[in-house]
Structure formats: structure tokens, C-alpha cells
C-alpha positions as CSV (number, residue, x, y, z in Angstrom):
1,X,143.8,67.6,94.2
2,X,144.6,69.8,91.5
3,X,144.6,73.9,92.3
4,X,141.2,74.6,90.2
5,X,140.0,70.6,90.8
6,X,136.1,70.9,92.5
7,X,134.2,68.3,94.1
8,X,131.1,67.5,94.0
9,X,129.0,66.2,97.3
10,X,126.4,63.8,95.9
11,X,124.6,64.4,99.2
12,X,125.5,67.8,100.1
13,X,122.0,69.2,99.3
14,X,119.9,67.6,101.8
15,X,116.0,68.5,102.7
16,X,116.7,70.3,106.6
17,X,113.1,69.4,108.1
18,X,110.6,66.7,108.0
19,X,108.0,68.6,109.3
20,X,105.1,71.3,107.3
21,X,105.8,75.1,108.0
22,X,103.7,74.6,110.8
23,X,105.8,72.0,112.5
24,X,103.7,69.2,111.5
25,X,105.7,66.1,111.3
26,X,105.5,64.3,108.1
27,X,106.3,60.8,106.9
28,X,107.6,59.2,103.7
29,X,104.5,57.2,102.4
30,X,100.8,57.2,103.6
31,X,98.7,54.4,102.9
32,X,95.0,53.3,103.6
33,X,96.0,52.6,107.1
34,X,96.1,56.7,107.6
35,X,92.6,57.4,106.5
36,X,90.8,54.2,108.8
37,X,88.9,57.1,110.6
38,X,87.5,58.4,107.2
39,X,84.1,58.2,106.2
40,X,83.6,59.6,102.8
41,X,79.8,60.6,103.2
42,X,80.5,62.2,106.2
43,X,84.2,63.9,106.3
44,X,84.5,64.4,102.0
45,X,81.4,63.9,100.1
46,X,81.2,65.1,96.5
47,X,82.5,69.2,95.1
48,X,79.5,71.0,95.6
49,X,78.0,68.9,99.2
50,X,77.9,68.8,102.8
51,X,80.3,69.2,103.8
52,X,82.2,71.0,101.1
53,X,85.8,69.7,101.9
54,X,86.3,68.7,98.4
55,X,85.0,72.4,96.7
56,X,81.9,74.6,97.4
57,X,80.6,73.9,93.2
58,X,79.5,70.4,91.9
59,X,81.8,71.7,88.7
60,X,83.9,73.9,90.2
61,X,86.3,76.1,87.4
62,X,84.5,73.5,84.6
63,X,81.8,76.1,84.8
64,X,82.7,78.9,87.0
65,X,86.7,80.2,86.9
66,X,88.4,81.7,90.0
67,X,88.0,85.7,90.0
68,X,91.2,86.7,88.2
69,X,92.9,89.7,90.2
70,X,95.6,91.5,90.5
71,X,96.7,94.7,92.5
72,X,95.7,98.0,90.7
73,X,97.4,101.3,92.1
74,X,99.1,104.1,90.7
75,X,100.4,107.9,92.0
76,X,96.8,109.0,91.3
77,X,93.2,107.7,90.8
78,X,92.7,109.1,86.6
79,X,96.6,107.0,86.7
80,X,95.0,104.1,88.1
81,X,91.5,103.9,85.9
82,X,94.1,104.3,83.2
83,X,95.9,100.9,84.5
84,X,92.5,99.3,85.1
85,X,91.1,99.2,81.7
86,X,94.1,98.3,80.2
87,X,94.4,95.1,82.7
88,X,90.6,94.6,81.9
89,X,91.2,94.3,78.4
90,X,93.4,91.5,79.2
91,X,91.2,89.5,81.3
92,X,91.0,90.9,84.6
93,X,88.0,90.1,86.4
94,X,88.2,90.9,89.9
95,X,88.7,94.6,90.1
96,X,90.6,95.5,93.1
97,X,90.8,98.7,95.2
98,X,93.7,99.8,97.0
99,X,94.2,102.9,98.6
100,X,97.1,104.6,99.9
101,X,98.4,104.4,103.6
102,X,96.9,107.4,104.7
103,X,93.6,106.3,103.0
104,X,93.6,103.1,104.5
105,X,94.7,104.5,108.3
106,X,91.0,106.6,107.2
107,X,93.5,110.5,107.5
108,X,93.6,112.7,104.5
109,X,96.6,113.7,102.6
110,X,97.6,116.6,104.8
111,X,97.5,114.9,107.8
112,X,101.3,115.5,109.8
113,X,101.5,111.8,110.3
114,X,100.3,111.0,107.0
115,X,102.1,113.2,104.3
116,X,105.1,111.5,104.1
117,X,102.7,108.2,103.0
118,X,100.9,110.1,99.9
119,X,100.8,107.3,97.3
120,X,102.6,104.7,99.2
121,X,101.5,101.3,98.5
122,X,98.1,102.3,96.8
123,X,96.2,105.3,95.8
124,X,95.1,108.4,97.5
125,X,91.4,108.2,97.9
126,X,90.4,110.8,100.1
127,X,86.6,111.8,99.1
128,X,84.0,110.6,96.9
129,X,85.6,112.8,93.6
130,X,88.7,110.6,93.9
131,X,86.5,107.4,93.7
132,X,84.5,108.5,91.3
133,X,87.3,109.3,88.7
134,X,89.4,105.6,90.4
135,X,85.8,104.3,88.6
136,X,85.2,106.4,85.9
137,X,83.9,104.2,82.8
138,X,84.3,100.8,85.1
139,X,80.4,99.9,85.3
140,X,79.4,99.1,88.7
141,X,76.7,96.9,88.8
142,X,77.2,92.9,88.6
143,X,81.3,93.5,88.4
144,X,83.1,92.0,91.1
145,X,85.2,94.8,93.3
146,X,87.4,93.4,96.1
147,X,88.4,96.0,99.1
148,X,91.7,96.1,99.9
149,X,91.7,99.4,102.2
150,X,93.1,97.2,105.7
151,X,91.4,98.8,108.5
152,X,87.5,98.3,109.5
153,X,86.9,102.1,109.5
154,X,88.6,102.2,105.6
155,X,86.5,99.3,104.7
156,X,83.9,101.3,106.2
157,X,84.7,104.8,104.1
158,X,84.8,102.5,100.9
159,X,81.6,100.5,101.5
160,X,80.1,103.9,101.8
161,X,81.9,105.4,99.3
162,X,81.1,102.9,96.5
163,X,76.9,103.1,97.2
164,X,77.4,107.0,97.1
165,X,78.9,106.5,93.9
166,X,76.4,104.1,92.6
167,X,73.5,105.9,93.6
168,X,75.1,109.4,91.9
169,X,75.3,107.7,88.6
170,X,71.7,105.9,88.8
171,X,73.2,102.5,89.4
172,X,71.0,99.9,91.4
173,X,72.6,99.7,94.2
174,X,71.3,96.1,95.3
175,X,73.3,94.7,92.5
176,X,76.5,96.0,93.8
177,X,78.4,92.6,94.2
178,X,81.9,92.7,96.3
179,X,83.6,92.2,99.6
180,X,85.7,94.3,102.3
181,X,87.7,92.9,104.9
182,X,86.0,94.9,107.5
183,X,87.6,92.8,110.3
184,X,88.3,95.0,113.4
185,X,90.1,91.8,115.1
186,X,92.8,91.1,112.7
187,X,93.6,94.7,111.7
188,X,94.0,95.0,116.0
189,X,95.6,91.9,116.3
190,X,98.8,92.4,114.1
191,X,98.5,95.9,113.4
192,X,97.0,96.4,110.5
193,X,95.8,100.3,110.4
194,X,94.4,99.5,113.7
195,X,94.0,103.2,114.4
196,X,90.7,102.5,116.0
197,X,89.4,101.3,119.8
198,X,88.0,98.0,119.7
199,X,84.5,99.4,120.3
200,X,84.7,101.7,116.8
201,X,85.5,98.8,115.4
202,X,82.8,96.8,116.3
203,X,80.8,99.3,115.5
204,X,81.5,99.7,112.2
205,X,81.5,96.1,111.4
206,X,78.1,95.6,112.9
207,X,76.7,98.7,110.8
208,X,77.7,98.1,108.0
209,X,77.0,94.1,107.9
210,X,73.5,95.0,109.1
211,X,72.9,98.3,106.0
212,X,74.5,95.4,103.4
213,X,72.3,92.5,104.1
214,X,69.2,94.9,103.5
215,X,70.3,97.1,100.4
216,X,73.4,95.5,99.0
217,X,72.1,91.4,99.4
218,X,75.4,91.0,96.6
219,X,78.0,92.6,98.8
220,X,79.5,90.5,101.6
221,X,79.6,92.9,104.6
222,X,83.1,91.1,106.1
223,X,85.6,89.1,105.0
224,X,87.4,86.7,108.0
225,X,90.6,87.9,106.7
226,X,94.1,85.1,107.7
227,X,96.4,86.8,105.1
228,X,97.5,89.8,107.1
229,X,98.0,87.9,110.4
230,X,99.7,84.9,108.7
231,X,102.3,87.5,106.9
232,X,102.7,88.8,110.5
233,X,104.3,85.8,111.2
234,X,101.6,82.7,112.4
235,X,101.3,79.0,111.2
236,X,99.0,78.1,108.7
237,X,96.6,76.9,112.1
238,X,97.0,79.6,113.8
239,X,95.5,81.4,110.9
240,X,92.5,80.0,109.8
241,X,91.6,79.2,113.9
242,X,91.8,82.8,114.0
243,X,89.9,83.9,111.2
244,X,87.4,81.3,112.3
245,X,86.5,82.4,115.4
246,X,86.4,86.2,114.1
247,X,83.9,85.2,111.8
248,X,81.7,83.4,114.5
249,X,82.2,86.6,116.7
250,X,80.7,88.9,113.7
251,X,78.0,86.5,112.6
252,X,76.9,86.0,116.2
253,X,76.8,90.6,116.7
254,X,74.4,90.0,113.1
255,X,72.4,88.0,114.5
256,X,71.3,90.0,117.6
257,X,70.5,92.7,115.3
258,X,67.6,90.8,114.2
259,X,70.0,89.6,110.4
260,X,68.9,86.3,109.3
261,X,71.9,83.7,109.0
262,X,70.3,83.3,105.7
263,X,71.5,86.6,104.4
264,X,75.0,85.8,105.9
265,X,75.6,81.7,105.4
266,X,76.3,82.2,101.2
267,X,78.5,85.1,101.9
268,X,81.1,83.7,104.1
269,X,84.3,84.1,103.0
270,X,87.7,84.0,104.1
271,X,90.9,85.9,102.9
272,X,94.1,83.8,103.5
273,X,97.3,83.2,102.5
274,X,99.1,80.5,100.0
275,X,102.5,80.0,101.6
276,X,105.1,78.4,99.6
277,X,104.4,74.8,101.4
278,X,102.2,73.5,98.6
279,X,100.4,70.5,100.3
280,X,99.8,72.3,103.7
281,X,98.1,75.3,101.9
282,X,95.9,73.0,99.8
283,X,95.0,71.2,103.0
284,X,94.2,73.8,105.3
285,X,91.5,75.0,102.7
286,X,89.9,71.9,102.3
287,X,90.1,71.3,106.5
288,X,88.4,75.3,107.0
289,X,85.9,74.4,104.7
290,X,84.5,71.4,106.6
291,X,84.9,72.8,110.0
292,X,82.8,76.1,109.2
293,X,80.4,73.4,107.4
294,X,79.9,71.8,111.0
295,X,79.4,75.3,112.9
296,X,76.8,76.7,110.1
297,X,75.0,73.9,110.8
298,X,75.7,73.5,114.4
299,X,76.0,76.7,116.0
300,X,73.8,78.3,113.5
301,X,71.0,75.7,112.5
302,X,71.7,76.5,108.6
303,X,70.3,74.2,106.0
304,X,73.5,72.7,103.8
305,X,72.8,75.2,101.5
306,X,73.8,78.0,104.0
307,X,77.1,76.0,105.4
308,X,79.6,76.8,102.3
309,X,82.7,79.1,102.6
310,X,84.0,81.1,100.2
311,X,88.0,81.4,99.6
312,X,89.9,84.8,98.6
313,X,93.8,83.4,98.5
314,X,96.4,85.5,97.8
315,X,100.2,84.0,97.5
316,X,102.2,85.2,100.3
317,X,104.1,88.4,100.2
318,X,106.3,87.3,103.0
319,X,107.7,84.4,101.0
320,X,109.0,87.4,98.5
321,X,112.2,88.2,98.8
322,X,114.5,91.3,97.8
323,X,117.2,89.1,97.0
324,X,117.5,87.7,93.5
325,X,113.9,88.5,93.2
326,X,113.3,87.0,89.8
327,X,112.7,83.8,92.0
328,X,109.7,85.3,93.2
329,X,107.9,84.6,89.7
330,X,108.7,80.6,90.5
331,X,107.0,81.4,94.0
332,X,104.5,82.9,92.6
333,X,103.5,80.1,90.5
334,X,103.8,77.4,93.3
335,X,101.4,79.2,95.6
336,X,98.7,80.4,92.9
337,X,98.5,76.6,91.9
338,X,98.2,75.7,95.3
339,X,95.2,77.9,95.5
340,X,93.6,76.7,92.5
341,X,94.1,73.0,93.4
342,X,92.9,74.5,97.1
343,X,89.4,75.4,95.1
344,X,89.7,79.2,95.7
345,X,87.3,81.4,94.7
346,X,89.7,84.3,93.9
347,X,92.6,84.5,93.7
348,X,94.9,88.2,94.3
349,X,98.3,88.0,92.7
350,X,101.3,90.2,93.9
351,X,103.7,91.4,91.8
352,X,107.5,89.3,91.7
353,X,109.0,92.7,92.7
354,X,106.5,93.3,95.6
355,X,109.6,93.6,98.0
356,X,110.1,97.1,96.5
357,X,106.8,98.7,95.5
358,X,103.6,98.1,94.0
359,X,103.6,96.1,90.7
360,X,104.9,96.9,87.6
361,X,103.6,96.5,84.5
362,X,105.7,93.8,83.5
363,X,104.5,91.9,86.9
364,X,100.9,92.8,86.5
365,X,101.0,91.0,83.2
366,X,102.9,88.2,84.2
367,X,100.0,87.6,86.7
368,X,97.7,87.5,85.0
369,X,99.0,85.5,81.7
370,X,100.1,83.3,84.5
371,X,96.5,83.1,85.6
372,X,95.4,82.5,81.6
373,X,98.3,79.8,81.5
374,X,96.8,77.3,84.3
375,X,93.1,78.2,82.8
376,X,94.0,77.5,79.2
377,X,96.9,75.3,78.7
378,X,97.6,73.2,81.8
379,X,94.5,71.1,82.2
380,X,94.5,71.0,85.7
381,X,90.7,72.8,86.1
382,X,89.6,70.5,84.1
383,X,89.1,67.6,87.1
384,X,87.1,68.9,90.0
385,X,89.4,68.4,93.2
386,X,92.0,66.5,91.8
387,X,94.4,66.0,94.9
388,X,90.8,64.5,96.4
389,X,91.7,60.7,98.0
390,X,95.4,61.3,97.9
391,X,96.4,59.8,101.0
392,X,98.5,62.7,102.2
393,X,96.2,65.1,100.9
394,X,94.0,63.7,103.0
395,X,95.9,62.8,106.1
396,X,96.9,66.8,106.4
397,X,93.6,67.8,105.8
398,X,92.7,65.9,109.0
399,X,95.5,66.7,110.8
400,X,95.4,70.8,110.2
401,X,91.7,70.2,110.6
402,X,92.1,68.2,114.2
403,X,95.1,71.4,115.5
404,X,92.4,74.1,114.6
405,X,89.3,72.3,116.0
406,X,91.9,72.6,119.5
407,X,92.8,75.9,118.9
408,X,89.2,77.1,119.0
409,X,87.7,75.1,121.4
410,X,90.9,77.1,123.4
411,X,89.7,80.1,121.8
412,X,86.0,79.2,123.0
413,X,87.3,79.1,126.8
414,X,88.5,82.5,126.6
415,X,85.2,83.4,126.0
416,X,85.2,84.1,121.8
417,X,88.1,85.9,119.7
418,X,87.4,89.5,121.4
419,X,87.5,88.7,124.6
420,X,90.7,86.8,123.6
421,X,92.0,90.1,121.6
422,X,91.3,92.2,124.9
423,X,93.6,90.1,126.7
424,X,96.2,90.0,124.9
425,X,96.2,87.0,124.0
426,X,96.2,87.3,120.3
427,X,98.8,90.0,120.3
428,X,101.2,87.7,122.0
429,X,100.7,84.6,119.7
430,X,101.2,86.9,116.4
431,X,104.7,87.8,118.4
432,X,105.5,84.4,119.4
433,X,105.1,83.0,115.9
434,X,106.9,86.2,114.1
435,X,109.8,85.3,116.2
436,X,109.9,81.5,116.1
437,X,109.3,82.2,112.6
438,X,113.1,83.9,112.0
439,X,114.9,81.8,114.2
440,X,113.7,78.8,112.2
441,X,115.5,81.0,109.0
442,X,118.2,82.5,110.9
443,X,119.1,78.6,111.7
444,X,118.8,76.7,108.6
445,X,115.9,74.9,109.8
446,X,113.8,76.7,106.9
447,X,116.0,77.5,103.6
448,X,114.5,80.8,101.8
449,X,116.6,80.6,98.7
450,X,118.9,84.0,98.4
451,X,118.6,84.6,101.9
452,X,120.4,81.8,103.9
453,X,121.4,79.8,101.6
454,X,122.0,79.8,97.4
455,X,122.8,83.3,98.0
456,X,124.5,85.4,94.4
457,X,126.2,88.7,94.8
458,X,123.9,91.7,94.4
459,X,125.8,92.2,90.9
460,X,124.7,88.8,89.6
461,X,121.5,89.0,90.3
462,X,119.3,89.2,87.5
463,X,117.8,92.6,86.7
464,X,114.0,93.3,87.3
465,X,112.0,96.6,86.2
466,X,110.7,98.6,88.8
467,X,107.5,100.7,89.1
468,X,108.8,104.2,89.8
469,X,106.7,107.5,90.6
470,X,108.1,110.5,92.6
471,X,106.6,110.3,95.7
472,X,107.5,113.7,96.5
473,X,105.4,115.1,93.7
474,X,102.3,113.1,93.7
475,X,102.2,113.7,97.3
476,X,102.1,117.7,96.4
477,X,99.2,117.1,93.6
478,X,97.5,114.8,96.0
479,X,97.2,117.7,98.8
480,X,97.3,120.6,96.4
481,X,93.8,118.8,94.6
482,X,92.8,118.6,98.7
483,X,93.1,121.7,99.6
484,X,91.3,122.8,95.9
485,X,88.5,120.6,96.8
486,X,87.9,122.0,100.2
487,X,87.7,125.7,98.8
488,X,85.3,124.8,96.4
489,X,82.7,122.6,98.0
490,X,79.1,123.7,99.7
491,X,80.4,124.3,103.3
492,X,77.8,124.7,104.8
493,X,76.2,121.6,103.2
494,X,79.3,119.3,104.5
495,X,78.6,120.8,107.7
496,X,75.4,120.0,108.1
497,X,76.0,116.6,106.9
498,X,78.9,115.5,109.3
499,X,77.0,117.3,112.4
500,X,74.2,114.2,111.4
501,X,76.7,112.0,111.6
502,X,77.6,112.9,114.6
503,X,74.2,112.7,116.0
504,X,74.0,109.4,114.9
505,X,77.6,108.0,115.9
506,X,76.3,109.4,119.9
507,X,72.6,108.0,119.5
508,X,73.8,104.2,118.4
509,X,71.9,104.9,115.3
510,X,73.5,103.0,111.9
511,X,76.0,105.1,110.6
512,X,76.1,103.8,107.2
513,X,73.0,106.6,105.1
514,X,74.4,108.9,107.4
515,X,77.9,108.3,106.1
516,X,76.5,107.9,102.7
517,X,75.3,111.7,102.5
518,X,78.6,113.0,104.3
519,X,80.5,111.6,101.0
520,X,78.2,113.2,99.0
521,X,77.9,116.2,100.2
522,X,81.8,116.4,99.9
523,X,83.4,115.5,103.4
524,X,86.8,113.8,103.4
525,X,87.3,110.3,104.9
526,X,89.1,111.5,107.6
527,X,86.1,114.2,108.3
528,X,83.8,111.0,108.4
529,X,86.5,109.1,110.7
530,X,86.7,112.1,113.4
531,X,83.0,112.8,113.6
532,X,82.1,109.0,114.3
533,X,85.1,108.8,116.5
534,X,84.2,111.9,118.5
535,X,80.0,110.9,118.4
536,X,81.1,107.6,120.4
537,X,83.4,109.7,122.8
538,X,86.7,109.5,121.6
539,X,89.2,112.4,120.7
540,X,88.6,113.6,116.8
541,X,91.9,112.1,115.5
542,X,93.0,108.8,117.1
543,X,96.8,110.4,116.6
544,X,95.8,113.4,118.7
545,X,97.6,115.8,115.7
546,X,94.3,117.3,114.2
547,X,92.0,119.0,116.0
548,X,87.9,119.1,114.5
549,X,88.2,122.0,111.9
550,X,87.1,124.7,112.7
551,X,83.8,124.8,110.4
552,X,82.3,122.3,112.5
């Protein structure tokens, strides 16, 4: 062979695994012999019936298109209303609210354990002001705002934070429409901004399901949220097992105080990931939505009218990679069709370049045009269920659907998801997985392209803008406008305010109104935080670095 002569191996590139991500083997044809135990009345039906595996609409996008949404965040909240409008103007309909870290951990900007975080991966929110301005001109009745603060106590501070808002500006508060993930097990069970014991948790998720069926009938009080656990590392059954059994743990809390399953059953949604393994995400959808059709109707006695589910999908950030990150855009693409031929509801877009910050412009309108694309030009919403009767389709969809029913009924033995959560239990699975997870990559078993395989020196790789802020200074203008706020607000008013709050928190009362007037009256979230946290007999700051100020 010649010096500079190559060869080419016709079978070099060969597929490492037969199996899904989550390990289920999978064959090279399916036929009608895979689907004998299929009854189409009773395990598909038609979109839009009992038992909803083939869509929760008889028309589906024909009529009513997924909620369009994207990440909005910037270094400051008149920055971010700034971004907002613009991506409104271009067909953004889900509006989406992310605060910073400290805002979501529920600490304000001068916090020792949270300065360092000011404007990190959202926006600092840190009292009703900030919100107000995040909002300003972005009407607030009948538009569709999705909570991405991760802790319960954040979603808590932003439920209560959003009426206050709406009832300020004279807005009707019952036509508030939205979600939050308020879900105290998953934020505890991976770590999410679980800066809370389990009990404040609970707590919070009970009041303010029970203060949102009443005066917010729009707003769905929790979202069963899979995303955050399955970027922690767990398999795609794993994750909806999980986020099953939550839910049933915070409907059944509902119900005891005196909330009919009525007010919950067409609210029911679930947050989850689309990983890059097209067929399994698509299936795992369609599987969730029958199997919470069975325990609405079950567990629950809910008419088929009250047994639907309600998907939030968001493509996976952990499939993202730093490496040659212009492949991410092809990801993207993969897993938002996968949600849309899943039937989601919503759908959340991160940005290509994720792996470094929050989106750019240049990724925020690649998501969405990508979004107008597969409306407007592909076709595919055009068919209602389109993968329906595909023999593999189908066959995963049973399959994923068989592993979860297991996985709860193990779940169920334990005696329900907290019970599980105080053992340990789910800690140890989220572990397990994230570790099994990398040594399936570190040994070729799972090829992420750029990472252990198809990899291109870091000076070939393509070159990507980058959102860029200095941290250092919005962080100073975020606790300079802090420390301005706090010298000019009615003391004694915020006072008097927290101090019923913290009646409330120690009497069991509901701590939403109470919360409610603490925002307006001009307490910070992390004000709100300590004063519940101390009412129910816990130190004022769960980090133990900030004692009660001294005006209270």
C-alpha cells in the first residue's frame, strides 16, 4: 500500500447495541404476531378517547398546535421583557419564566451562598417589583405562562407572585392559565433546589393545589415533572414510573382536603424529557397516557372525561454536548419531532449551545423557526397519531407500558413515592442509573457523537455565538437594586405582613393569601421562605448563613 493510500472498511461503522436507551432489547421486524394481545377498543381507541394512548384531542394540532416555547432569561428582568416581546412577535406562545439560581433555591441576591449565582442560568426575581417589570406590557389573563423556578418553595413564591401581580393591575385572577412544577419529590430526589425538609415541601404543594383549584380553576397547581430526574441520569421507565406515582401521591393529599378530582383530572400534566432515542420517547408517551387513563378511573372513579394527561416535553439537555456543539441543532430536531409525533402539549426548546449558557439569540430563533418549520412546511400535524398501528410503535408502547406498570406496583409496596423518597430509595436509583448511564458511554456501548467517538479537534469545530453578560456586574445591579428596594419600602407594613405569615405557617392555616400580601406589601422571596420555614419549626435559612433580620 502506497504511503498516502487509505482504506475504506465497508463495515467499519457498525450500530453497537440492539437494545432502547433503556436496555430494551429490540428486534429487526415486528409483525401482527407482536400485537395478538391488542384490542384496539380497549388498549388504543381513537385521538381524543378512553383511553387516550393515541392523543388526548379528536384533532389534535389540526385544530389546536402544541404551546410554542422557548427559554427567556437575561442579566435582568426590563432585559428579559425586552427579549420576550421580541420572541412574541415571532410566534412564541408559551411564555416561560426562569429565574436565577438564587431565585429558584427561594435566597435573595445577597445571600453568602448565593451571590456568586446572580443571573446564572435565569433571571434574578427577588420581589414582586422584579416580576412586575419581567411582565410589564405581557397581558396576563388567558396567556399561557409555564414556571420554570425548580424547587416547590420557588414554584410556590411565583404562584404567589403572579396573583399579586394580577390582582395589582386589576386582572381577573381566575383566568390566570399556567403551570408550576411544584413537585417537592423530584426536586428531593435528584437535587433539584431541594433546599427544603420534605414536610415544607408538602406543605406547599398541598397549599397551593388547594388556593388554585378555588381561585385560579386555569392554573394547574403541580406538574409530575420526569425531565429533571431523567437528566439526572434514569431510563425513560424509571421516569415516567416516577412522575407517576408523585402525581398519585399529590392528587391523593388534594383529595383529603375536601378538592374534587374534578378540579384536578383535566389538569394533569406531566413534564418529561425527549431523549435522542426517537421511537422509545414517542412510546413512553403514548404508554403514560393510558396507564394514568386506568388509575383516573380506577383509583379515582373519574368519568373518561377526567382520565386525560397532559404532556410538557422538553428535548433533553443531557443529550447536548460541548463538543462540536453545532450537532446539537440536529438533536434538537430529532427529539422535538419526537414530541410532536409523541402528541405533546408543549413543547420547551433549549438552545444548541445550552452546554455553555442560556440561549442566544441566534438559538432562540432557531427554535422557534424550527417549531414554524414542522407546523408549516413538513405536513406531519396534518395526520392525527401518525406512527398509530406501526407494529413497533406499538409493541414499545406495550412493552415501556408493561416495565412501568412493575415499577409502580414496586413503588405501591413501599407504601407510595414518599414513603419511598424517605427511604432512600429513590435517591439510590437516580445514582444507580447516573452511573450505569456513563459506563455505557465511557464503553462504546452508547456512541454520543464528539465525545467517544467522531470526535474533531477543538480547532475544527465549527464556531457557535455565545450569549455573554458580565456576571460580575449584573450581580452588583442585582443587589445594589436589593438593597435600594429595602430602604425605600413601608417597613413596618412588610413587617406586619411576614409576622401573619408566620402565624399562619405555625397554625396549619393555607399560606398562599397570606403569601399573597407579604409580596405586596414588599417582602423578598427569601423573607417569605424564612418565615414559613421558621412558622413550621425549622431554622430561618435552610443554609444556616442568615439569621431573621432584625426588623422582624
Amino acid at each position: 500500500m502506497a504511503e498516502n493510500e487509505i482504506t475504506v472498511e465497508r463495515d467499519g461503522n457498525l450500530i453497537t447495541t440492539f437494545e432502547t436507551q433503556s436496555g430494551i432489547p429490540v428486534k429487526g421486524v415486528y409483525t401482527p404476531e407482536d400485537l395478538d394481545s391488542v384490542n384496539y377498543d380497549r388498549d388504543l381507541g381513537l385521538p381524543g378517547e378512553y383511553p387516550y394512548t393515541r392523543g388526548i384531542y379528536p384533532d389534535m394540532y389540526r385544530k389546536r398546535l402544541w404551546l410554542k416555547s422557548i427559554i427567556v432569561c437575561d442579566e435582568s428582568p426590563r432585559a428579559t421583557n425586552q427579549k420576550y416581546k421580541k420572541l412574541i412577535s415571532r410566534g412564541q406562545t408559551g411564555l416561560r419564566i426562569v429565574g436565577d439560581i438564587p431565585t429558584s433555591l427561594a435566597i435573595d441576591p445577597d445571600h453568602p451562598l448565593g451571590t456568586l449565582d446572580v443571573a446564572s442560568n435565569g433571571c434574578p426575581v427577588f420581589a414582586l417589583s422584579e416580576l412586575d417589570e419581567y411582565l410589564n406590557g405581557i397581558p396576563l389573563e388567558d396567556v399561557d405562562f409555564e414556571s420554570a423556578f425548580g424547587g416547590t418553595h420557588a414554584a410556590f413564591n411565583l404562584y404567589s407572585m403572579l396573583v399579586a401581580v394580577c390582582e395589582n393591575r386589576g386582572s381577573d385572577v381566575s383566568k390566570l392559565r399556567g403551570s408550576c412544577i411544584n413537585d417537592p419529590i423530584h426536586s428531593l430526589g435528584c437535587h433539584v433546589f431541594n433546599n427544603y425538609p420534605l414536610e415544607v415541601g408538602k406543605r406547599l404543594n398541598e397549599d397551593l393545589t388547594e388556593f388554585a383549584v378555588r381561585y385560579t380553576p386555569k392554573w394547574h397547581p403541580f406538574v409530575g415533572c420526569g425531565y429533571d430526574t431523567r437528566e439526572a441520569g434514569v431510563n425513560a421507565i424509571q421516569e415516567m414510573a416516577f412522575i407517576i406515582a408523585s402525581v398519585i401521591e399529590y392528587c391523593d393529599a388534594a383529595l383529603k382536603r375536601g378538592v374534587d378530582f374534578r378540579q384536578l383530572g383535566s389538569k394533569i400534566t406531566f413534564s418529561v424529557s425527549s431523549e435522542i432515542d426517537f421511537f422509545e420517547t414517542i412510546a413512553k408517551v403514548r404508554a403514560t397516557r393510558r396507564i394514568w387513563a386506568g388509575i383516573a378511573m380506577e383509583r379515582y372513579g373519574a368519568s373518561t372525561k377526567f382520565c386525560k394527561c397532559l404532556f410538557a416535553i422538553r428535548p433533553a439537555g443531557d443529550s447536548l454536548t460541548a463538543q462540536q456543539p453545532i450537532n446539537n441543532i440536529s438533536r434538537i430536531v430529532i427529539e422535538t419531532l419526537a414530541g410532536v409525533f409523541a402528541g405533546a402539549q408543549s413543547l420547551d426548546l433549549p438552545g444548541f449551545d445550552e452546554p455553555f449558557g442560556i440561549p442566544s439569540e441566534a438559538a432562540e430563533l432557531i427554535n422557534l423557526d424550527l417549531q414554524h418549520i414542522i407546523t408549516y412546511e413538513t405536513g406531519i400535524p396534518l395526520a392525527v397519531d401518525p406512527l398509530g398501528g406501526s407494529y413497533y410503535v406499538e409493541w414499545l408502547t406495550n412493552t415501556i407500558g408493561r416495565e412501568i406498570k412493575k415499577l409502580l406496583s414496586e413503588i405501591k409496596e413501599m407504601g407510595g413515592m414518599y414513603s419511598a423518597l424517605s427511604k432512600g430509595w429513590v435517591e439510590e436509583q437516580v445514582r444507580k442509573a447516573s452511573i450505569d448511564r456513563q459506563d455505557e458511554i465511557e464503553k462504546k456501548k452508547r456512541i454520543v457523537v464528539g465525545i467517544n467517538e467522531f470526535q474533531l479537534p477543538k480547532e475544527k469545530e465549527f464556531p457557535i455565538p455565545l450569549y455573554k453578560h458580565d456576571l460580575r456586574e449584573a450581580r452588583e445591579k442585582a443587589i445594589t437594586k436589593l438593597k435600594r428596594f429595602r430602604e425605600v419600602r413601608d417597613t413596618g407594613g412588610v413587617r406586619s405582613a411576614l409576622l401573619n405569615l408566620l402565624g399562619h405557617a405555625s397554625d396549619s392555616k393555607n399560606l398562599v393569601r397570606p403569601a399573597i400580601e407579604a409580596f405586596k406589601a414588599g417582602a423578598t422571596i427569601g423573607e417569605v421562605t424564612g418565615m414559613i420555614r421558621e412558622g413550621m419549626g425549622y431554622s430561618y435559612d435552610h443554609f444556616g448563613a442568615v439569621e431573621r433580620p432584625s426588623f422582624l
